[in-house]
C-alpha positions as CSV (number, residue, x, y, z in Angstrom):
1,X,0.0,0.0,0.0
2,X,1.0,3.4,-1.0
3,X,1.6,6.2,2.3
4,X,1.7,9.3,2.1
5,X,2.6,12.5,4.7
6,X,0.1,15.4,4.8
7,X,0.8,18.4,7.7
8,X,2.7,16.1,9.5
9,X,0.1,13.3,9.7
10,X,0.9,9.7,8.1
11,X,-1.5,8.0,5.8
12,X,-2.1,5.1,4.4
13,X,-4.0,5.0,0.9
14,X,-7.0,2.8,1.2
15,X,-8.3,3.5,-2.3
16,X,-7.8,6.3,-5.4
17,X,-10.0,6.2,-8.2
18,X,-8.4,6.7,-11.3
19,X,-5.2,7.9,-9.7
20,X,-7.1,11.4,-8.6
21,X,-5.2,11.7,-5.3
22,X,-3.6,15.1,-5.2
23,X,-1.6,15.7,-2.5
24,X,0.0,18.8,-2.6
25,X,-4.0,20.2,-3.1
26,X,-4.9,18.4,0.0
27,X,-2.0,20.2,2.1
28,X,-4.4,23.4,2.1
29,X,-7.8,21.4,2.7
30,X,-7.0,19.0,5.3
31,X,-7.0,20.8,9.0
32,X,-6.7,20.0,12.3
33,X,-10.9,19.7,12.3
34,X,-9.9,16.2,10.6
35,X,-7.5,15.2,13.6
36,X,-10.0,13.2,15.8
37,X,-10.6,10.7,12.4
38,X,-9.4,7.3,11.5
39,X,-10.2,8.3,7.4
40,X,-10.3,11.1,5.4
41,X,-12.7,10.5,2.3
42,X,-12.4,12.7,-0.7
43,X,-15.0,12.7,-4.2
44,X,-14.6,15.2,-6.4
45,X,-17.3,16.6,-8.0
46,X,-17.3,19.8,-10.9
47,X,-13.9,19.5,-10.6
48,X,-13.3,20.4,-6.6
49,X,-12.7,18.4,-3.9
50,X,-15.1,17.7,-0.9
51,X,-13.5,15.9,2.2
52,X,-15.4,14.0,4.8
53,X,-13.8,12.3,8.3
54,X,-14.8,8.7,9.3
55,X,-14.4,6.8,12.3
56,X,-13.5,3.0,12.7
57,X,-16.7,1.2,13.2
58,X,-16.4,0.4,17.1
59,X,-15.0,3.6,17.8
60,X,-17.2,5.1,20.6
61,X,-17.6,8.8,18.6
62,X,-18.8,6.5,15.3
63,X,-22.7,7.4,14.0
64,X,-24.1,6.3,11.2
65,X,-23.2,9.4,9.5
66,X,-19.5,8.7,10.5
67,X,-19.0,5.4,10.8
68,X,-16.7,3.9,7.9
69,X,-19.1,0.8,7.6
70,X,-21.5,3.3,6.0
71,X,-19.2,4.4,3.2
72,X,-20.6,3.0,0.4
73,X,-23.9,4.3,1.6
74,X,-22.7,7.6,1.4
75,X,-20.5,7.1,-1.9
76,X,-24.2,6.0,-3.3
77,X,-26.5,8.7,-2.0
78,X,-23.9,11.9,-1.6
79,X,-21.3,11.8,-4.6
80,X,-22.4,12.3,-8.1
81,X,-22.2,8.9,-10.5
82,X,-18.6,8.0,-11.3
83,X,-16.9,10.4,-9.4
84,X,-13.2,10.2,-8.0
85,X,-12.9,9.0,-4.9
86,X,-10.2,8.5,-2.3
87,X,-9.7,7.3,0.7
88,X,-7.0,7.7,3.1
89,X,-6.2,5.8,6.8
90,X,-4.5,7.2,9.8
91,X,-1.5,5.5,10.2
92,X,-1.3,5.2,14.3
């Protein structure tokens, strides 16, 4: 699996549709608000990014909203058809 290092913070890249992973955009995007997560989520739709944090499901703060079991829920109902996606674990 590919890592990568964004603000200081390790990840590991779960999945990256079509290789749309960017990197040096998500330096100015991701902030300290995604710092409690276990994943960062990205689509991108009209050609911008949108970012969304998940939990591990188990983890006591994990809803249905935020709870990475629920991803391809969310993929389904939220990001428009055949959109880039990528996904990105905390490395602990």
């Amino acid at each position: 699996m590919k890592k990568v290092e964004i603000n200081g913070v390790h990840y590991e890249v779960i999945r990256n549709d079509k290789d749309c992973l960017n990197v040096e955009e998500l330096v100015e995007k991701i902030t300290d608000y995604f710092d409690p997560y276990d994943y960062i989520f990205g689509d991108y739709s009209y050609e911008k990014v949108r970012l969304k944090g998940y939990y591990e499901n188990g983890n006591k703060k994990a809803k249905d909203i935020n709870n990475i079991k629920f991803l391809d829920q969310y993929i389904k109902d939220y990001c428009s058809f055949g959109a880039k996606t990528f996904l990105l674990k905390k490395i602990k």
